[in-house]
N, C-alpha and C positions, 0 to 999 in steps of 0.2 A: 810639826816642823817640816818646811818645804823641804824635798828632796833635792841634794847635792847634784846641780849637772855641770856637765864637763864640756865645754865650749871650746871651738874655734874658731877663732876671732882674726879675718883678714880683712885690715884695714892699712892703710896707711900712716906711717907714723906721724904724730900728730894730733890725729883723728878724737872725735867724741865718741865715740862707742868705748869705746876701754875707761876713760874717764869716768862716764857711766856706770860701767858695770861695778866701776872699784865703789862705788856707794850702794852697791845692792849684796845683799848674804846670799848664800846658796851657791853660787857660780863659781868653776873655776872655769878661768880662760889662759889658753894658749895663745897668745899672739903671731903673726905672719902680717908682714909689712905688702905681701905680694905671693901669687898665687905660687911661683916655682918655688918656694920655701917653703909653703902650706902643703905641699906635695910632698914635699924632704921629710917635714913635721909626719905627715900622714906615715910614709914608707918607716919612719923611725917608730913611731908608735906599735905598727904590726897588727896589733887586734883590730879589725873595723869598729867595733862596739870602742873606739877609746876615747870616740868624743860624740855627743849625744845630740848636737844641735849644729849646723853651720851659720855661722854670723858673718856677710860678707857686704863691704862697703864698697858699690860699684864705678866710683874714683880713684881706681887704684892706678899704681904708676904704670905697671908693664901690661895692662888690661883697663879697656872700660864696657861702661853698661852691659847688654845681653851677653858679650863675648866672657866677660867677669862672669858672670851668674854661670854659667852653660860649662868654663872650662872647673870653677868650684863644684859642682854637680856632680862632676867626673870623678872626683877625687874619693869621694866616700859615697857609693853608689844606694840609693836606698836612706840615706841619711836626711832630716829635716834640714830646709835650708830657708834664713831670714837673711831677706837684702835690704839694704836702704841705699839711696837712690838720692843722691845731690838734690836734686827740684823734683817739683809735681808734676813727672810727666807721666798721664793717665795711660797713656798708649804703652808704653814702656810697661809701666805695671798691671798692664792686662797680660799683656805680653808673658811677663815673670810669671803671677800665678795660673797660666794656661802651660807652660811649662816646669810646675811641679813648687814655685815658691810656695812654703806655707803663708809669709806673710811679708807686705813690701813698704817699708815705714821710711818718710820722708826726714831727712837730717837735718832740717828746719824744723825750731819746736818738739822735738825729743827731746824725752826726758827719763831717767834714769827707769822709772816706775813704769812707764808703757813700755820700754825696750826691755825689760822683766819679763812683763805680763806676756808680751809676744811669742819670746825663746820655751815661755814653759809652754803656754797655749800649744806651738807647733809640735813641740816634743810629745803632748799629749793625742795633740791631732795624726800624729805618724803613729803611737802606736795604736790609737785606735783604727786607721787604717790598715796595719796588720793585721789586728783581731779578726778584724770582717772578712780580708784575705782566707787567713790561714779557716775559719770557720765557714766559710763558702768551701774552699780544698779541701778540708776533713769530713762537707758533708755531702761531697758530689757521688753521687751513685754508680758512676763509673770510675776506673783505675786510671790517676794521674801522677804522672812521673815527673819531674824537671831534673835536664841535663846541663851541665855545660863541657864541651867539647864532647867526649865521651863517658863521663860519669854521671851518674844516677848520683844529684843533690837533693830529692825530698820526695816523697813518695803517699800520697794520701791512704786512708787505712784502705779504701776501699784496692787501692793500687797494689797497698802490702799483700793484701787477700788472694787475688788473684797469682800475685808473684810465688806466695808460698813463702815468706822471709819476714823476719820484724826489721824494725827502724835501722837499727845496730850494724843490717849484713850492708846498709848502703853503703858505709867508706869505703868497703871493697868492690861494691860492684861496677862494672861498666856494663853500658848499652847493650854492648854487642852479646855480652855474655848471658843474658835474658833468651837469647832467639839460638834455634839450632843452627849449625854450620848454611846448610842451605841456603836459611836465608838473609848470613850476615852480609852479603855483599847489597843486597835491595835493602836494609837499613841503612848500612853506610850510606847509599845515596841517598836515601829519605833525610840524613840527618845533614850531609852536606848542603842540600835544597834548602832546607830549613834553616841553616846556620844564619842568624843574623838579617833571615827577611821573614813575612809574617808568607807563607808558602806550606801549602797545607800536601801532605803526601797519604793514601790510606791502599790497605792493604790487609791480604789473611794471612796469620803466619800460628805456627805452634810455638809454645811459651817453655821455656828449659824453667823446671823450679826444683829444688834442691831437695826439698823435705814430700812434693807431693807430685801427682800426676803429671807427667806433661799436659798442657792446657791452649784447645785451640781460640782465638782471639780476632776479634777486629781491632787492627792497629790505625792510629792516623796520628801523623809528624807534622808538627808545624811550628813555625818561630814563635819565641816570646821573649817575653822579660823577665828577667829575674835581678833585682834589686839596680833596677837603671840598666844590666846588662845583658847581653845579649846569648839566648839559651835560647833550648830547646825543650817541647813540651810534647811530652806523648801518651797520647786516650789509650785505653784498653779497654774495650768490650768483650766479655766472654762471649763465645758462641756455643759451648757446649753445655746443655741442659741441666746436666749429672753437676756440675759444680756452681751453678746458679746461688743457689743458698747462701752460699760461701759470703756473698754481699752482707746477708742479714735483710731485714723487712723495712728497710728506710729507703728503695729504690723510689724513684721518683722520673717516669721516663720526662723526653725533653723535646716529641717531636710532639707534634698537636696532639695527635688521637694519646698519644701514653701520655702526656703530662695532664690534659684528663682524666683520664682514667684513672692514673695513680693518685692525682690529686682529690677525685670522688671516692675513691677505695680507702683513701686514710680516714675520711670524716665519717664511713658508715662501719656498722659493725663487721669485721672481718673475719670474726668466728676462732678469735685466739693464734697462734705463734702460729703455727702449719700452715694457717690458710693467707696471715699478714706475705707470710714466705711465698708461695704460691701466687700470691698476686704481685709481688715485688717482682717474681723470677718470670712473672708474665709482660710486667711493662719494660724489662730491662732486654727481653724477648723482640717485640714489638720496639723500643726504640732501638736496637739493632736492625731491624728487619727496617724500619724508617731512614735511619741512614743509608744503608746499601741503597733502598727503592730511590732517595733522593740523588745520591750518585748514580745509580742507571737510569734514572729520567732525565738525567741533565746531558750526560752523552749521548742519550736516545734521541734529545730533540736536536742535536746536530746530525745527526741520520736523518731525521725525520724534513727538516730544514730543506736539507739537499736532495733529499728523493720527492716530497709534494716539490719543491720550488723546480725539479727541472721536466718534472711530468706538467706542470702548469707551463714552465717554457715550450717544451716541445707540442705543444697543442697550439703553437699559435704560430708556429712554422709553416710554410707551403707543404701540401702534401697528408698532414695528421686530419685523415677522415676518415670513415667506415669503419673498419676491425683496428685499423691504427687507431684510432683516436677513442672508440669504445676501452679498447686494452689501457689506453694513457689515462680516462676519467676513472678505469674502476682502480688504476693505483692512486688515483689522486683520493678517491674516497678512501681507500682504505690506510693512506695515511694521514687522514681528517679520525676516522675513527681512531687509529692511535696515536695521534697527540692528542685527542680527548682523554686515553686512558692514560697517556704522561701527565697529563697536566692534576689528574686525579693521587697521580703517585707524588707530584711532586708538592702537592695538596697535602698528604698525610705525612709528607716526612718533615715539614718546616712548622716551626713553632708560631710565627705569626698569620697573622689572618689576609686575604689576598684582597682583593679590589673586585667588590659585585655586580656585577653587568645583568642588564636584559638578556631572558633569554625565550624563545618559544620551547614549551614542554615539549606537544607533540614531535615539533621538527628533532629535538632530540632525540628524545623516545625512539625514534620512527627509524632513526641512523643507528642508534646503538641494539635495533631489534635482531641482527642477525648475530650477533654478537651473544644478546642474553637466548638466544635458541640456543646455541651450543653450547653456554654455561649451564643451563638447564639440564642439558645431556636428552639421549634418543626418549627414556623410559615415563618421560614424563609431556605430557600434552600442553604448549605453550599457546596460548592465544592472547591477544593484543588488539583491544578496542579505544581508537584514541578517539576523543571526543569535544580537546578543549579549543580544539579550532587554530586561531591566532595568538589564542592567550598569550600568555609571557610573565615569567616571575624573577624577580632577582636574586641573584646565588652568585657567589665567587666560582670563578671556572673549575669545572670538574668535580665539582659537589654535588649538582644533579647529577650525574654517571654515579659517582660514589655510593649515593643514596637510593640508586634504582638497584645497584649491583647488590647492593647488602641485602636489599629488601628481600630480591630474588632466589639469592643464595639460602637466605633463610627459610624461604617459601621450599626450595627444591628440597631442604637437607630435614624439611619434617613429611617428607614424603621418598623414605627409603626404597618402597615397592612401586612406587612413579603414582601417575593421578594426573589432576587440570592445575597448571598455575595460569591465574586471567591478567592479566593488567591493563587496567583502564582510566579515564582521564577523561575529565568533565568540570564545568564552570559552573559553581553554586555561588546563590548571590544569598548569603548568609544576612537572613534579619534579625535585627532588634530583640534581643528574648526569646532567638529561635535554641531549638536544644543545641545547634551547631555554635552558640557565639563564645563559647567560655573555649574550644578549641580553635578560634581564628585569632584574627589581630583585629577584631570589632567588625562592625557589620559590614557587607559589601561584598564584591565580585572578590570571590576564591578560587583558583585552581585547586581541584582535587584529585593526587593520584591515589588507584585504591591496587593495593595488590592481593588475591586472595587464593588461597590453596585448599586442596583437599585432603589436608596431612592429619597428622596424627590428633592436632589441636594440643589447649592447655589450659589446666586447670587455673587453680582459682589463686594456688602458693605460684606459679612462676611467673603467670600475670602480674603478680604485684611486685617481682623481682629482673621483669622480662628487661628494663633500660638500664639496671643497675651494672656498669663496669664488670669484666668478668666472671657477670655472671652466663654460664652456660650448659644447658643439660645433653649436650654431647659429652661422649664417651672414648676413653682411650685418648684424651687431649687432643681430639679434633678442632675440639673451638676454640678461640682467645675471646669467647665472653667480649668480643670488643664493635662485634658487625651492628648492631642495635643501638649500643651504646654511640655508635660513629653518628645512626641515622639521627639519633635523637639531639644531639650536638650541634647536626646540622640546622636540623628544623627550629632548634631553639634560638640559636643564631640568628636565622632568618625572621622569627617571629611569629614561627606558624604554631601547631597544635598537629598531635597523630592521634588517631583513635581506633584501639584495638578490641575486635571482636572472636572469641574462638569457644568452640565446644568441643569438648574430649571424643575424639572420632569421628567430628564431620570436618573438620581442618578452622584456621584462622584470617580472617580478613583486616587489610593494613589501611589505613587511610589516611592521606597528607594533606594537611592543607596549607595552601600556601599565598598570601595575598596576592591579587592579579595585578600588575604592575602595565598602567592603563599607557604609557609614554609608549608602545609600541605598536598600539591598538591601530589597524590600519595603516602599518608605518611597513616598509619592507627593509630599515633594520633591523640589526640582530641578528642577521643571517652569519656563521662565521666563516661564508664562503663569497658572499657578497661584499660584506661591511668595509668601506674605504677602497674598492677597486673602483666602481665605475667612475668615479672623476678625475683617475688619476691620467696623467697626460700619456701621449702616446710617444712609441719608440720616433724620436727624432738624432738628427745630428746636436751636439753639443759643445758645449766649447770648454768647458772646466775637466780636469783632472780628480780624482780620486786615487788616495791611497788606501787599498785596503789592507787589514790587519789583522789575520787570523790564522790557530796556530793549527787546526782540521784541516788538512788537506781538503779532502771532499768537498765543504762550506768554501772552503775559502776559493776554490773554482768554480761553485758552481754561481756565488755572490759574482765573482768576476764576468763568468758566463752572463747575467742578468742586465749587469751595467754594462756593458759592452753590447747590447742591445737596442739599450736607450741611449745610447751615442756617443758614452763617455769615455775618453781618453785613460788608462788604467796604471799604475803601478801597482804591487805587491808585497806583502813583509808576511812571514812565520811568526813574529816575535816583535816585541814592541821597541828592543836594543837594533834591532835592524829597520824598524822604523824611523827610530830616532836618528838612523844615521843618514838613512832617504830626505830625507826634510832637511837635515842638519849640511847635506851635500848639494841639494835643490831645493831650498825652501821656494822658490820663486813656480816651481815645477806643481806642487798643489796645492787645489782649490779645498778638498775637504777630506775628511780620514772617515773611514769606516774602521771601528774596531769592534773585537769582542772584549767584553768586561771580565772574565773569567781567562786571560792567556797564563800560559807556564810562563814563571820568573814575574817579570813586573807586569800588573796587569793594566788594561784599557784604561780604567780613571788615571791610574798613577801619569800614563804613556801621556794624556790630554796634558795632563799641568807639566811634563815637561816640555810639551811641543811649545806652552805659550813663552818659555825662553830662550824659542829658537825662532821663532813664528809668530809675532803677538795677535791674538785674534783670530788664528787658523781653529774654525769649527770641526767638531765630531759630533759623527752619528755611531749611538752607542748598541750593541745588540748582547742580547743574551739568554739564558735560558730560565733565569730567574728574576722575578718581576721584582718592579722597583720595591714596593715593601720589604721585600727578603732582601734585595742588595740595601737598604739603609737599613735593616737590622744588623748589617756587616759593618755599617760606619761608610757605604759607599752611596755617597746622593748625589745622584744624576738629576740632569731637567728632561722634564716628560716630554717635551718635546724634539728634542733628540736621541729619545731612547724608544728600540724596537724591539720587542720581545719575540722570543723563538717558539716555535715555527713561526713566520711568516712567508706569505706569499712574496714575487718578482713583480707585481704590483704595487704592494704594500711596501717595500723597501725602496720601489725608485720614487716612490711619493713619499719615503721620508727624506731622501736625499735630496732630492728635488725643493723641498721645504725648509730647508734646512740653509742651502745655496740660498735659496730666494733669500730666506730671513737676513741673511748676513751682507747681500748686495744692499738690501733696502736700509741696515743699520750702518752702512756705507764705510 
């Protein structure tokens, strides 16, 4: 027998839906001629659970269409809701179930048996969208909490663990009372920021637990929803080793390198409870250390931005030659090397895959060599023979670094008493049925780097364990088992093959191969010090205006510094509320906005879609430090051709600005 549900039913008197329902079994309904009484009904009732479906007819008297559905919505948050909808208007009803209708049935040709079938359907469809909810939150590997205002409303186990409390302590607890005195005042504002926008706050703080240790933590605050309203939602990462376990062996990390990992660690033998524990408390490890690295690459390359962008300015001043202008190119290289090594950090901390570019090996190689001398340390003898010319292979940025760094690290750390690590680089043109073709991608021109040491070597057992996640024959927990398994990830990715050779006491040789990527052959792109400067136009007078918008001081002068170069008349904004108020004061005043996508409070997309209801048609150029694939894994899609990713050069920025104006004079 179908299950008895409890209906609210606002319609208008009159109306067919009630008529309706009075020939179907199962249902009880409450009638509301109009939403302020369905409101009274609601407040009277008291338990949210008192009615299980909402049925609303969006001809009603003191409401119609979207404004009906949006203000019933309100009323029992989290609740299923069926609308019907006078005529067929398709728009209308995309409209409804993009904003949360289970189902939207036209009042034309209803009939008792489909407006049935619909009320259980949705009812059924909501709770299985709970299930999946609450079963995703029960099995997240880090500690999740949801607030509202200042009380802790539900708490995943993984969140109970860490708290040190069962389900039970939550009616009593608040927020605040989690964190030692120190640092309740930097919660209250993490939570106030958060209150009701989606505003992400993170932070190390020590954890008050009742029954066990105090426990130090990475925290991060950010808006959410909670049944339609508006809460707060807050991560917990341990950082302290000693209580790691505490999770259990279901960790599952979530930046790249751990949700590999941990995701190959479950499907192989883990060697029982101790060792599942151990590799859990490594990825959970490791995606710590992946968040942090991806918050410090992200504010690195606003340093990084401002310091290459005004050492490339200042070289093209009167006067920057001799010791001046040597002094200005060796900082300019060495913040080329470190946005190479951001771009690698911000590579291992993001879960999606980046956009693969041309690259020449050696020119890499060749930059990042002063760099792997000192990783290598005094004790050991570095030499570096490159060999592949011009070649070029395609990688997502900072994956070759990634992949040479690991290699090496691994070459130095089996040679304790130091020795020779060589690294070399040559084009093999792999044939047909040669022994090379079962490690390439089929026959043809390969890059191959080979790295090779004269360390300790390895036998026959760790060779066959050498790419397996966590796996590591370091000692005293030096290694995360994870530098091999990165390289292999990568090269698989790419499509190449490695092939490893070692003997027990004369050391190990590494070899990559990697297809030769012929589009650059004789080409002098690819350079990433060249690519999109030489055509970009030169400092002129200009006639448009630019508002910029960024909340880095630094950046935000030294951007201005750059257009005020190229001729352009400037405004300024911190904040995208003081933006909107520049425009909204002088819209006539600018021609185009530069923002960052990542500002405190409302960010650059949001800032764009409200300038067009102030401004119809006023273009932005978007920058940031995260490439478009990771902002649309956020729900934020930008057009590639107004979006500049960071670092960039004062070339590269006034040719997107410049590009951007054009495009918009010519679409007139």
């Amino acid at each position: 027998m179908p299950e008895n549900l409890s209906i609210l039913l606002i319609e208008s008197r009159g109306g067919i839906a009630r008529a309706l329902l009075s020939s179907q079994t199962g249902f009880t309904v409450v009638h509301a001629d109009r939403i302020s009484k369905a409101s009274a009904l609601c407040a009277q009732a008291g338990s949210p659970g008192a009615f299980q479906v909402i049925l609303i007819d969006l001809s009603l008297q003191d409401s119609k269409g979207l404004d009906s559905f949006r203000r019933a919505a309100a009323l029992l948050p989290g609740a299923p809701l069926v609308a019907i909808q006078p005529d067929d208007d398709t728009a209308l009803a995309e409209t409804l179930i993009a904003e949360g209708a289970q189902a939207c049935l036209n009042k034309d040709g209803l009939d008792g048996g489909a407006l049935a079938q619909a009320l259980r359907q949705a009812v059924l469809r909501n709770r299985a969208e709970a299930r999946r909810f609450r079963a995703l939150f029960d099995s997240a590997p880090i500690g999740i909490l949801l607030a509202a205002g200042r009380r802790v409303i539900m708490a995943n186990p993984a969140g109970l663990d860490i708290l040190g409390r069962v389900e039970t302590d939550l009616a009593s607890v608040s927020v605040l009372d989690l964190f030692p005195p120190e640092s309740r005042s930097r919660i209250e504002k993490a939570l106030d920021a958060a209150a009701g926008e989606i505003q992400e706050s993170r932070f190390t703080s020590e954890l008050e637990r009742p029954r066990k240790p105090a426990l130090r933590c990475q925290v991060f605050v950010t808006g959410a929803m909670l049944n339609d309203s508006p809460a707060v939602a807050l991560y917990l990462a341990s950082l302290d080793e000693k209580d790691e376990a505490a999770y259990g062996a279901t960790g599952r990390g979530m930046s790249r390198a751990g949700a590999a990992a941990a995701g190959s660690a479950s499907q192989g033998n883990m060697g029982g409870t101790e060792a599942a524990q151990e590799h859990a408390r490594q990825a959970r490890k490791m995606e710590a250390l992946g968040r942090l690295a991806g918050g410090v690459a992200h504010d690195f390359n606003n340093l990084l931005t401002a310091i290459n962008g005004y050492s490339e300015h200042l070289l093209t001043l009167p006067g920057a030659e001799g010791a001046i202008a040597s002094g200005l190119k060796a900082i300019r290289r060495a913040g080329d090397t470190a946005a190479a090594m951001t771009r690698s950090l911000m590579s291992f901390s993001r879960s999606e895959g980046g956009t693969a570019r041309s690259m020449r090996v050696d020119e890499a190689i060749g930059e990042m060599a002063p760099v792997l001398q000192r990783l290598v340390g005094d004790v050991v003898e570095f030499r570096v023979k490159l060999e592949a010319g011009n070649a070029a292979v395609r990688l997502e940025p900072g994956q070759l670094e990634q992949l040479i760094l690991n290699l090496c690290v691994n070459a130095r750390d089996a040679m304790p008493a130091g020795g020779t690590l060589t690294l070399t680089t040559n084009v093999m043109d792999v044939a047909p049925g040669s022994a090379f073709t079962h490690l390439a991608t089929g026959a043809g021109e390969h890059v191959v780097i080979s790295v090779q040491d004269s360390g300790t070597g390895m036998g026959e057992e760790t060779l066959e364990c050498l790419f397996e996640p966590f796996y590591t024959t370091k000692r005293g927990g030096r290694g995360t088992g994870l530098g091999l398994a990165t390289v292999y990830g990568i090269v698989s990715q790419a499509g190449g093959g490695i092939n490893v050779t070692s003997v027990l006491g004369e050391g190990s040789r590494f070899r990559i191969f990697l297809s030769r990527d012929l589009a650059l052959a004789g080409s002098e792109e690819g350079s990433p010090h060249q690519a999109g400067q030489d055509s970009v136009w030169k400092p002129q007078q200009s006639r448009e205006t630019i508002l910029v918008v960024e909340d880095e001081p630094s950046l935000r002068e030294m951007i201005l510094t750059i257009l005020q170069r190229y001729g352009f008349a400037l405004l300024e904004a911190a904040s995208a509320a003081e933006a909107l108020d520049i425009v909204t004061e002088r819209p006539n005043d600018v021609d185009l906005v530069v923002t960052d996508v990542m500002l405190r409070g409302e960010g650059g997309h949001e800032l764009a879609e409200a300038l067009q209801a102030v401004k119809p048609g006023l273009r932005t150029v978007f920058i940031s430090g995260h490439s478009l694939e990771s902002l649309a894994d956020r729900d934020i899609i930008l057009p590639a051709d107004a979006f500049l990713e960071k670092p960039f050069s004062p070339a590269q920025l006034a040719a997107k600005v410049r590009a951007v104006l054009d495009a918009a004079r010519k679409a007139g």
